[in-house]
C-alpha positions as a Python dict, from the first residue, in 0.01 Angstrom:
ca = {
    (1, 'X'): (0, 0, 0),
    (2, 'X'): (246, 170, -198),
    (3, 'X'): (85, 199, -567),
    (4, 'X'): (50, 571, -633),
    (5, 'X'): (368, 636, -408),
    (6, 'X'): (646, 823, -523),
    (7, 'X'): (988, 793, -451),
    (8, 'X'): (1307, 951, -532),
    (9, 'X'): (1607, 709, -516),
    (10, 'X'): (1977, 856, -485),
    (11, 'X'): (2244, 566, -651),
    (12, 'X'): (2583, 621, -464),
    (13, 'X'): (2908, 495, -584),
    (14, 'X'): (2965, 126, -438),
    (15, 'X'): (2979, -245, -554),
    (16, 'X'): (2623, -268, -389),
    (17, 'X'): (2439, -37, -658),
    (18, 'X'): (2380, -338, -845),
    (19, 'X'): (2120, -427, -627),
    (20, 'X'): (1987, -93, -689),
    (21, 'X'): (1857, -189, -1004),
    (22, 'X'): (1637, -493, -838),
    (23, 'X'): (1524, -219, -592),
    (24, 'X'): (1383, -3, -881),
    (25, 'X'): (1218, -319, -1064),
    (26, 'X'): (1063, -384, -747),
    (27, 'X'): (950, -86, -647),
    (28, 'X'): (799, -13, -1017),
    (29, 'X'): (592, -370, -975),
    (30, 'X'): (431, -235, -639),
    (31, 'X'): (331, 98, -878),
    (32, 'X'): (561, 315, -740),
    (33, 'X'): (726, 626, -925),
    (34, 'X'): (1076, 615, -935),
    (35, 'X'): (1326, 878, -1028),
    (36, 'X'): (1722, 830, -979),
    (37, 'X'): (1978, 1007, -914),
    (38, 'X'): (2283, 873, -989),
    (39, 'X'): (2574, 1009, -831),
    (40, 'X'): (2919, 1006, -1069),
    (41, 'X'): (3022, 723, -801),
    (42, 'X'): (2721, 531, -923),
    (43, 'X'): (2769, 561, -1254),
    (44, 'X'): (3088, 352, -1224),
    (45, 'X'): (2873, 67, -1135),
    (46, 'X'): (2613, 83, -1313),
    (47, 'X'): (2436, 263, -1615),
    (48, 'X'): (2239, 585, -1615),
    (49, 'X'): (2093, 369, -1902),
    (50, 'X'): (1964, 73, -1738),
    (51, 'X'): (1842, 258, -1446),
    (52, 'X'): (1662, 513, -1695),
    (53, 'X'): (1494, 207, -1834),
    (54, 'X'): (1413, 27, -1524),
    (55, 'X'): (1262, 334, -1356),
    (56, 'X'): (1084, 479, -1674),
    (57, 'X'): (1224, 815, -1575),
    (58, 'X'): (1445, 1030, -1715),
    (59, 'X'): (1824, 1005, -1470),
    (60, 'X'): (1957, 1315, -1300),
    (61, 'X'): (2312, 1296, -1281),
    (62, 'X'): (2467, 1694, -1270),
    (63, 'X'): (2363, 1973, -1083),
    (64, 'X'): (2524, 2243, -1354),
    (65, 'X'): (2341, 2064, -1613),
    (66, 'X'): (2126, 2327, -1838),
    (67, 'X'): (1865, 2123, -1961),
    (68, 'X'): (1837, 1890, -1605),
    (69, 'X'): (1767, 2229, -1439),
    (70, 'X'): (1536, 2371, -1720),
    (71, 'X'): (1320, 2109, -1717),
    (72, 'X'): (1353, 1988, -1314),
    (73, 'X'): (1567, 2156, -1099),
    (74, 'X'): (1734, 1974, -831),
    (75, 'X'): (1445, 2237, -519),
    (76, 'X'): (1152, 2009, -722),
    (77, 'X'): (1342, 1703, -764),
    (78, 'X'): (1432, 1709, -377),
    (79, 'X'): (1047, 1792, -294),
    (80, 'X'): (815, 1603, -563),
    (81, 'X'): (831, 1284, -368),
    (82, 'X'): (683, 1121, -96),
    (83, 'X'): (1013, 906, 10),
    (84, 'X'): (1347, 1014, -10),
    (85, 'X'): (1601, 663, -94),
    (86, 'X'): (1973, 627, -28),
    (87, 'X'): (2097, 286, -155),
    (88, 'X'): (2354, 243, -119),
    (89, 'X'): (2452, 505, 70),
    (90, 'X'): (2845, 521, 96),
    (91, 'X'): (3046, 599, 412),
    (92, 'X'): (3120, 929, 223),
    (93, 'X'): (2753, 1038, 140),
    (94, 'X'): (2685, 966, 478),
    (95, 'X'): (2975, 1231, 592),
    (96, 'X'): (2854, 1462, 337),
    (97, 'X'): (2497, 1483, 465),
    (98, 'X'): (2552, 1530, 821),
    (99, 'X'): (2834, 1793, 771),
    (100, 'X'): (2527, 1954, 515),
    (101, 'X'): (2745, 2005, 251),
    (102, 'X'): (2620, 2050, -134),
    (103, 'X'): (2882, 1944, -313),
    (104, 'X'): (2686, 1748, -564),
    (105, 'X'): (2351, 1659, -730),
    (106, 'X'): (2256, 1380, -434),
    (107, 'X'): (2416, 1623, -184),
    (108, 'X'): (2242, 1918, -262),
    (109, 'X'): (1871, 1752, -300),
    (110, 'X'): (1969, 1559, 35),
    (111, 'X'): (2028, 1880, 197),
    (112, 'X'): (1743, 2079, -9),
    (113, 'X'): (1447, 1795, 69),
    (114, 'X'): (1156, 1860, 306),
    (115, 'X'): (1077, 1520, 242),
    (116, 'X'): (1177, 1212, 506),
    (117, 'X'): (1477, 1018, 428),
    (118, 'X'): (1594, 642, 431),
    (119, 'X'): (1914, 510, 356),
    (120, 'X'): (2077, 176, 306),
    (121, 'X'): (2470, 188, 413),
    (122, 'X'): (2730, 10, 223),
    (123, 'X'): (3049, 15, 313),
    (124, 'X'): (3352, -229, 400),
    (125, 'X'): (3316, -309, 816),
    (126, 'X'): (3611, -126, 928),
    (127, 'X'): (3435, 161, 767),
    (128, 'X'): (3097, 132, 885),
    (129, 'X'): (3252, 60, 1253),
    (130, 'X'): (3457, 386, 1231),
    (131, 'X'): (3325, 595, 1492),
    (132, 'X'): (3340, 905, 1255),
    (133, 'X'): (3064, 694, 1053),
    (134, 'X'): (2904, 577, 1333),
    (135, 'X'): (2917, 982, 1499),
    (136, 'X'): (2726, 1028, 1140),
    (137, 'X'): (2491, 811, 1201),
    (138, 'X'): (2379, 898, 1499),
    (139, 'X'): (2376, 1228, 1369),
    (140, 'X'): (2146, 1136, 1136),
    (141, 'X'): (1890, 941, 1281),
    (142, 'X'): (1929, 1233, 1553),
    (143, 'X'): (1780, 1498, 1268),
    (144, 'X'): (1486, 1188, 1160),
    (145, 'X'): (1664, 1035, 883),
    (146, 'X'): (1584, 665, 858),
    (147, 'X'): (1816, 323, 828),
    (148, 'X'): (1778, 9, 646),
    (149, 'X'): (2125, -226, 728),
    (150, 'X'): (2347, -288, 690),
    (151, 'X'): (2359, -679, 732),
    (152, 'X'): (2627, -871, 808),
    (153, 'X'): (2851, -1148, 568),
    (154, 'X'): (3069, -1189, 302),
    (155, 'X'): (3192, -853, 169),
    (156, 'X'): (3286, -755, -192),
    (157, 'X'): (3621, -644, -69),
    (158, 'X'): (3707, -1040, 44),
    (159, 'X'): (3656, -977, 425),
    (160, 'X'): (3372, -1028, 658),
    (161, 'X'): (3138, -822, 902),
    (162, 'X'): (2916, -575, 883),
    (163, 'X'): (2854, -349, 595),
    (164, 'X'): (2658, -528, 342),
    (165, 'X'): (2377, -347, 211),
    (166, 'X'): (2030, -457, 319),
    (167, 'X'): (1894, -706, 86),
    (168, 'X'): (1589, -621, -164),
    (169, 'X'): (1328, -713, 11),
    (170, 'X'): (1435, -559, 323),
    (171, 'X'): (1439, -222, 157),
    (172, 'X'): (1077, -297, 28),
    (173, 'X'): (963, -364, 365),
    (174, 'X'): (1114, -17, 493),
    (175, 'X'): (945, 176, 250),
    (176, 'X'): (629, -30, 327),
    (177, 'X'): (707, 18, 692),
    (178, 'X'): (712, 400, 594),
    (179, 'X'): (397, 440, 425),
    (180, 'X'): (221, 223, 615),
    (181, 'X'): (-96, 440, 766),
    (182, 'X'): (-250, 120, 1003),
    (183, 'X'): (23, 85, 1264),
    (184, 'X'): (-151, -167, 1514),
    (185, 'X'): (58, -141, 1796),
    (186, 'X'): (32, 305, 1782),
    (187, 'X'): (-44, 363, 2166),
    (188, 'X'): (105, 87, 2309),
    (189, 'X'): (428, 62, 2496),
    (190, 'X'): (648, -219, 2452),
    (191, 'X'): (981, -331, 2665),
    (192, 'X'): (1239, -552, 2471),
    (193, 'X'): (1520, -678, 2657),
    (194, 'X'): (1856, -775, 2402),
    (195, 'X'): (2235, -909, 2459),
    (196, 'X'): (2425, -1102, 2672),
    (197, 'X'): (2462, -950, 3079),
    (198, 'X'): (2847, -946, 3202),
    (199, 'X'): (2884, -1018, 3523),
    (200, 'X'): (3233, -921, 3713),
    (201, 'X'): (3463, -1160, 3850),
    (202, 'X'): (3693, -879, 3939),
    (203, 'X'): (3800, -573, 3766),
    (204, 'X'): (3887, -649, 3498),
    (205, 'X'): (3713, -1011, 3437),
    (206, 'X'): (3391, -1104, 3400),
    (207, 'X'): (3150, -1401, 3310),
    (208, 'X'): (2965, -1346, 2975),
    (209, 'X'): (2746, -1559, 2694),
    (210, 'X'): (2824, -1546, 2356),
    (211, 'X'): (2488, -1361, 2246),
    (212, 'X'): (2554, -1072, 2028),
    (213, 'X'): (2194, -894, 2065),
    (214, 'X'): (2065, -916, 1664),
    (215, 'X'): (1735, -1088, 1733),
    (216, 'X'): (1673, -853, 2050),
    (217, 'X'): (1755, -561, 1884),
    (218, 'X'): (1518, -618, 1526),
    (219, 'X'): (1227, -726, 1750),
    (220, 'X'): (1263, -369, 1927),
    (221, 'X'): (1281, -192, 1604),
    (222, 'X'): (1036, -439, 1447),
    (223, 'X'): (778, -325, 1728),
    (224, 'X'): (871, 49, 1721),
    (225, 'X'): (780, 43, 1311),
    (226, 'X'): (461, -98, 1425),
    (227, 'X'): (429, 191, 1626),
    (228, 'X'): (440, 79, 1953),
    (229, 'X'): (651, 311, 2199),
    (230, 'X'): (971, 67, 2292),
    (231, 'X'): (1220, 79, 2575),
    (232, 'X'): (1532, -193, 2459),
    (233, 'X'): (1723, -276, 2750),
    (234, 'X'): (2047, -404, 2598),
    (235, 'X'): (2313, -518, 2764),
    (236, 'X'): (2665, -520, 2628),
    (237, 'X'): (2685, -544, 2261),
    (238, 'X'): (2861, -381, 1952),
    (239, 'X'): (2504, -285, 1762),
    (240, 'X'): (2412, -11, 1694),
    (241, 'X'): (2078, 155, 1855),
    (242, 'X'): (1787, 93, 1675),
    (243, 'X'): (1637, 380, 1482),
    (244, 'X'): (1290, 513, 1693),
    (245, 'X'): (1391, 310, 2007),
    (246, 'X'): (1483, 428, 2341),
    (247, 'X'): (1762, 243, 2439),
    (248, 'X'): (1865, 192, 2800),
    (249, 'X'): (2241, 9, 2784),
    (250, 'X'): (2325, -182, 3117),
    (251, 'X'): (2595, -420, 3232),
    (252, 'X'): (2471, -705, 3477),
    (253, 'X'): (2135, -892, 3514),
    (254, 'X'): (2113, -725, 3835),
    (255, 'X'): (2134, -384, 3619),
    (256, 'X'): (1906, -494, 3385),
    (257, 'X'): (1647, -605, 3622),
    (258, 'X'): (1647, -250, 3754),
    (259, 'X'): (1587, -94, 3447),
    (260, 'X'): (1314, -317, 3321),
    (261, 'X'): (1128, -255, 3681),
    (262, 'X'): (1183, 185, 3590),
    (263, 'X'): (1011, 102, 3221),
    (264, 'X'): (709, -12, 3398),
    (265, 'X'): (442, -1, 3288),
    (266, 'X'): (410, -154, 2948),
    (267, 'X'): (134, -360, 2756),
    (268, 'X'): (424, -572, 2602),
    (269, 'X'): (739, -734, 2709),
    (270, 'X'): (971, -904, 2512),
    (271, 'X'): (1279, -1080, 2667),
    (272, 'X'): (1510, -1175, 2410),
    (273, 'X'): (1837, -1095, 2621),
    (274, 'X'): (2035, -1377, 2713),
    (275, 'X'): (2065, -1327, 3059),
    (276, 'X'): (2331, -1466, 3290),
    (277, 'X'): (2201, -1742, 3521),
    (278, 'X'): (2483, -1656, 3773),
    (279, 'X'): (2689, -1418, 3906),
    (280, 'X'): (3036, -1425, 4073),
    (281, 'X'): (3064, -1230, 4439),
    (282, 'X'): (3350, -1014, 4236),
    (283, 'X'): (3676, -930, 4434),
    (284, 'X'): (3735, -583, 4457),
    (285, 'X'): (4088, -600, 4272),
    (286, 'X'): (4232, -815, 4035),
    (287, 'X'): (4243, -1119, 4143),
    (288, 'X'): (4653, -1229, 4066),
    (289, 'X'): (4779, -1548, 3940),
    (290, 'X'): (5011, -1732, 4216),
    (291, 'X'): (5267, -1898, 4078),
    (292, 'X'): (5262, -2275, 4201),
    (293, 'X'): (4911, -2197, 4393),
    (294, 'X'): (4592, -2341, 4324),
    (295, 'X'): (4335, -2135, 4070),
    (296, 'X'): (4101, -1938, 4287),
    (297, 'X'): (3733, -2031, 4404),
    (298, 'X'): (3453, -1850, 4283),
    (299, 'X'): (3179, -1831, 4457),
    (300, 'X'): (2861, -1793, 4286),
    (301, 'X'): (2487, -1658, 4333),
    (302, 'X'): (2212, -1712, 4154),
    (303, 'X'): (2096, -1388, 3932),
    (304, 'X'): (1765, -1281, 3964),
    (305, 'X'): (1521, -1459, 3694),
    (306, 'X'): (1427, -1063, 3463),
    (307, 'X'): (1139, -1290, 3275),
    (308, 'X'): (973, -1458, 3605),
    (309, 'X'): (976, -1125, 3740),
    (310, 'X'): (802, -963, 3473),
    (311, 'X'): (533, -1241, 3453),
    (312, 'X'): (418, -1175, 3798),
    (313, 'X'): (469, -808, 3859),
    (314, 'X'): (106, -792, 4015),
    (315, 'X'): (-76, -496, 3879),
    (316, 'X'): (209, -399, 3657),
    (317, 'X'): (195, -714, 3490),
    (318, 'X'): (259, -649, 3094),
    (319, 'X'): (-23, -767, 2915),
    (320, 'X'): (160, -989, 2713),
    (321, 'X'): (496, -1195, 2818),
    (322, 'X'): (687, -1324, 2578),
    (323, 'X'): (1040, -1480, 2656),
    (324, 'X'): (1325, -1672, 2459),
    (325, 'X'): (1455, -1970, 2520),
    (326, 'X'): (1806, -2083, 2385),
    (327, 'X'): (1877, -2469, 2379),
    (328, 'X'): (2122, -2701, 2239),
    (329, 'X'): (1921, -2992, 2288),
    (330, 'X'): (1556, -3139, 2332),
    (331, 'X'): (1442, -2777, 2198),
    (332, 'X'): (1040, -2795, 2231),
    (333, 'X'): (1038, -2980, 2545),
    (334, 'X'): (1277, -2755, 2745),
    (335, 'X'): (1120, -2442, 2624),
    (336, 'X'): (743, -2594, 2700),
    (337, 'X'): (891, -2623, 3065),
    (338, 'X'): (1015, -2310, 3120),
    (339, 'X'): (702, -2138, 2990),
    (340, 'X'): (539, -2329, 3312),
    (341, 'X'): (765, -2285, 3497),
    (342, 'X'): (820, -1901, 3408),
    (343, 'X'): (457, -1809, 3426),
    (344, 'X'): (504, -1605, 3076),
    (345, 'X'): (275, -1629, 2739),
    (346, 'X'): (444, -1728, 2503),
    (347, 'X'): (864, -1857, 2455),
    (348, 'X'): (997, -1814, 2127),
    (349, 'X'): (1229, -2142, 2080),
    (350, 'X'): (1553, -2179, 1953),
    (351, 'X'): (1856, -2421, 1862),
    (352, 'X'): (2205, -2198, 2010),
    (353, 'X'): (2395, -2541, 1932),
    (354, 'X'): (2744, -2447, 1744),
    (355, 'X'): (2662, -2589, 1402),
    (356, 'X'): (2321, -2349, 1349),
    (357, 'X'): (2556, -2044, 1350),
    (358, 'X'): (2243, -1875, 1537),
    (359, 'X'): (2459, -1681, 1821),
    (360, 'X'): (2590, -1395, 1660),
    (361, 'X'): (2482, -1477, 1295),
    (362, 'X'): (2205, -1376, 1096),
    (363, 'X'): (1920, -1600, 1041),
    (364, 'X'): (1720, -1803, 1305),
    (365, 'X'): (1478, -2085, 1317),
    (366, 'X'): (1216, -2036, 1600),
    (367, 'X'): (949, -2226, 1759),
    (368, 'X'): (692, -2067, 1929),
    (369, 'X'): (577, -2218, 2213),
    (370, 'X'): (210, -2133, 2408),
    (371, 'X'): (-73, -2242, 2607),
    (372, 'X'): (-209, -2375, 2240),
    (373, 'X'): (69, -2550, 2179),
    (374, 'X'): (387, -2490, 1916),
    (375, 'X'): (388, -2311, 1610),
    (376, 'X'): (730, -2405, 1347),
    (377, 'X'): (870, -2153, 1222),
    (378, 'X'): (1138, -2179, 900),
    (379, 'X'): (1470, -2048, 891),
    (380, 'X'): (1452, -1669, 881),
    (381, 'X'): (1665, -1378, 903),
    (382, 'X'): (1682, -1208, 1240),
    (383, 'X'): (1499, -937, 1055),
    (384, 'X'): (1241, -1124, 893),
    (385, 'X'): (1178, -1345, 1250),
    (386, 'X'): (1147, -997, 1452),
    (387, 'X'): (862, -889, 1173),
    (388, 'X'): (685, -1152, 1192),
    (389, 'X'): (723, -1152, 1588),
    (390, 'X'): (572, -817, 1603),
    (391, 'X'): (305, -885, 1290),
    (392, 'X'): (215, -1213, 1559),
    (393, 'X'): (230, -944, 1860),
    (394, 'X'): (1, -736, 1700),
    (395, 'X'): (-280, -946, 1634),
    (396, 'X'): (-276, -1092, 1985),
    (397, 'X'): (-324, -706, 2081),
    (398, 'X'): (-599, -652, 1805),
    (399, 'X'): (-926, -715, 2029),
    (400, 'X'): (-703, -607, 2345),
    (401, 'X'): (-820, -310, 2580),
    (402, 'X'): (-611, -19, 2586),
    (403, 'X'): (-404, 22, 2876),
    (404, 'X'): (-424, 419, 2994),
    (405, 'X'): (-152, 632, 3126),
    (406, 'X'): (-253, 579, 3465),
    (407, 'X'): (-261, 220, 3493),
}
């Protein structure tokens, strides 16, 4: 897929560059063309020569340089490549590009390209969750520019959260993703539902799950780069939207049922979101605390049941069904009933218990359940599950009619 590709990869300053230098081995065993530019940042981290002898390629490092200009200037290094590559791709870079300065080598080919771009942030958390960052950001994706990351974990700086740069092999899979010309889901619409519903107890209080959306949201991007048209209904999170997703945000199941029904209709519909089995008939002010009195009673209702719904929606029925089910105990056998009992095609199975770490971590181990029976998944990243989600999606919908516009 990628040998004869060329890509031009921009090395920003940050602890993460290191892994730039896997990235070019990796890219050069999959017969890709790699030149570098290395930003003076970069070059703190690592060598212009080791990435001049991992890429094969001369490094471009100054945009006053004579002889770099003479013999490439930085209008044909920005445009004599199929792929444009950020990683890592500092908080600062990331300023630079969507204020359009030129301040620089990487600047100035960033901003002189007619070529798409992908980067790979690195940054510490508090950085990356900046909203000046994340205004960036959506800037960016805004003018088509593409994300990879960042993950989630233990960061070079000795804290943890979000801002590590995508691993390797996600990067791969991007560029991949990119060049891919077979996109087996192009024409079909998809509906992914992601995150935890809140539902009001009063005010200011609310009932809520501990789902933090990561495995909803990467199976709605995971589709989209499949090429599938995707609606992600999220519900309260701290994620960012997914690049080539239409995202709907919504605060209650009620809410979210609503804006499922509007996305109508879809060939595919994916309900990942962990959605609130009840709801609390909320008091219209806060409720107080009497001193000496009893606690107050809450009454509850039952929520209406998003994935039920969507199995039997009659003529609007999504081809295919597929819903989650999160258990702490007897996982197979809980999730085999609800699939009966839901009426859906397929529920992807999974162990929420307190020592997997799966709510709001990374990685996942799912089991998916059908009609056939159950299919064991290993321990994946919430990534690398949502691919291979969407890779299994996809051949279900190989041999599939198309459904038309009118349907």
């Amino acid at each position: 897929m990628l040998s004869g590709r060329s890509v031009l990869l921009i090395v920003s300053g940050g602890i993460a560059a290191y892994k730039s230098l896997e990235l070019i081995r990796r890219l050069r065993d999959r017969g890709v063309s790699v030149r570098c530019v290395l930003t003076k940042g970069g070059a703190q981290f690592v060598t212009p020569l080791s990435v001049a002898a991992l890429s094969e390629n001369k490094v471009y490092q100054d945009i006053f340089s004579l002889t770099d200009e003479a013999e490439m200037g930085h209008i044909r290094l920005s445009r004599e490549a199929d792929l444009v590559v950020v990683a890592p791709c500092t908080a600062d870079l990331m300023a630079r590009m969507a204020a359009g300065m030129a301040d620089d080598l990487a600047a100035t080919v960033l901003l002189a390209t007619d070529k798409p771009v992908l980067i790979a942030p690195a940054m510490n958390s508090m950085m990356w969750t900046h909203p000046a960052t994340q205004a960036n950001l959506r800037t960016l994706e805004a003018r088509g520019v593409r994300s990879v990351g960042p993950n989630s974990g233990d960061l070079a700086c000795g804290e943890v959260g979000s801002g590590r740069m995508a691993e390797v092999p996600e990067i791969i899979a991007a560029v991949e993703t990119f060049f891919a010309t077979d996109l087996p889901l192009k024409g079909r619409r998809a509906l992914v539902t992601s995150g935890p519903t809140h539902e009001p107890i009063d005010p200011v209080r609310f009932i809520a799950n501990r789902s933090s959306g990561k495995q909803g949201h990467a199976v709605a991007a995971a589709l989209a780069a499949l090429g599938a048209d995707v609606t992600l209904v999220s519900g309260p999170v701290t994620l960012t939207d997914p690049p080539g997703v239409r995202t709907v945000r919504v605060e209650s199941a009620r809410d979210m049922l609503n804006a499922c029904r509007a996305a109508l209709p879809v060939d595919i519909a994916v309900c990942a979101a962990a959605v609130a089995d009840w709801r609390v008939e909320a008091a219209g002010q806060k409720i107080k605390k009497q001193v000496g009195g009893a606690p107050p009673v809450l009454t509850l209702a039952e929520n209406p049941d998003i994935l039920a719904t969507l199995s039997a929606a009659g003529p609007q029925r999504p081809t295919l069904v597929v819903g989650f089910a999160a258990e702490t105990e007897s996982v197979i056998a809980h999730a085999q009933a609800k699939l009966a009992r839901k009426g859906c095609d397929w529920i992807c199975a999974n162990d929420v218990s307190p020592a997997t770490g799966t709510f709001g971590g990374d990685s996942n181990t799912l089991h998916i359940i059908s009609a056939s029976g159950v299919e064991d998944w290993p321990a994946l990243s919430k990534t690398e599950a949502a691919r291979r989600l969407a890779a299994r999606i996809a051949e279900a919908f190989a041999t599939a009619p198309q459904r038309t516009p009118a349907e």
